[in-house]
N, C-alpha and C positions, 0 to 999 in steps of 0.2 A: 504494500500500500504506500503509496506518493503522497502527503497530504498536500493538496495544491491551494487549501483554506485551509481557515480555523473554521472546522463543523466536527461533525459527529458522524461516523463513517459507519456501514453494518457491512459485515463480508455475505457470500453468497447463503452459504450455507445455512447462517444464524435468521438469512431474508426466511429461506422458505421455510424453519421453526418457526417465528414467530407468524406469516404465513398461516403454518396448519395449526397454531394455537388461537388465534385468532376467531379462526372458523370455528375449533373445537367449543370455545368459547360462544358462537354463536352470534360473535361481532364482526366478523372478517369480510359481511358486504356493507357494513354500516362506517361510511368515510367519516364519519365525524371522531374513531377511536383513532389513536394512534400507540407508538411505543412512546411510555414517561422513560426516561433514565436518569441515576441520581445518585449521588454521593452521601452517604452519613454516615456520622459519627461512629465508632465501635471496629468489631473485629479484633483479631491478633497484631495488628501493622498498627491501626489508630482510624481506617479509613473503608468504610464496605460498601459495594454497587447495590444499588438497587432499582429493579425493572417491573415494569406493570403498565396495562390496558388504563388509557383514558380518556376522556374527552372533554375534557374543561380545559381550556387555555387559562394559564393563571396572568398576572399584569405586565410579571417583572420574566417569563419563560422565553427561552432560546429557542428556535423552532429548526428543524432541519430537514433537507429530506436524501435520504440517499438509494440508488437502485429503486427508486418507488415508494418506498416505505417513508413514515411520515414519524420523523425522530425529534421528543421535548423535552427540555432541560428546562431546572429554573437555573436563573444566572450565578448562583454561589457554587453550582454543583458543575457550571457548565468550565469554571475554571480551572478545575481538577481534570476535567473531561475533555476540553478542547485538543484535538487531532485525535481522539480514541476510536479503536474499530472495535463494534460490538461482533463476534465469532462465536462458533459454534461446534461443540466437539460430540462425536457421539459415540468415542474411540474407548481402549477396554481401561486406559488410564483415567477416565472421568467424565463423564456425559454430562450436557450442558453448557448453559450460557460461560463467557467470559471476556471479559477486557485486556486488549492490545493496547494499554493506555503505557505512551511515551513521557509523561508526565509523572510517570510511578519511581522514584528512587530505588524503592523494596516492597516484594508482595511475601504476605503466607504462603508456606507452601500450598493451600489448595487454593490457593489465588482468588479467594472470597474477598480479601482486605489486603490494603494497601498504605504505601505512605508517600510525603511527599519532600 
């Protein structure tokens, strides 16, 4: 990945999970949801992601879109986040989401939490 902005990136793979979770969800033809992504407090590092279905634009939120998909930040968590690719493993080392964030000094090993 080239970051050619400061945005919030999704690779292929994490597109079409989020994709058939969507759907599973029974929101995946309804455009008004998108992916929230987010930084808080906690973890082993000081710093843990967090992802979820929504559809409220809040005042102060970063909006993105990459490959289609429709990616929100609010601005405190977008600074942790700017140039990160949200990926997706489904491999026998650990299924699930995870962040490519270049802004990480050091993660846990299971790469839930981060620092800066």
């Amino acid at each position: 990945m080239v970051a050619t902005e400061n945005s919030i990136y999704i690779s292929d793979k994490a597109k079409t999970k989020v994709i058939q979770l969507m759907t599973d969800a029974g929101i995946g033809e309804d455009a008004s949801y998108f992916l929230r992504v987010g930084v808080v407090g906690g973890g082993c590092s000081g710093l843990s992601y967090k992802l979820d279905f929504d559809n409220e634009i809040k005042p102060m939120d970063q909006v993105f879109e990459d490959k289609g998909i429709k990616i929100v930040t609010d601005l405190k968590s977008f600074l942790y986040l700017v140039n990160t690719e949200l990926d997706f493993s489904d491999g026998l080392n650990g299924k699930g989401f995870y962040f490519d964030n270049p802004n990480a000094s050091r993660s846990c090993g299971c790469g839930d939490s981060f620092a800066v």
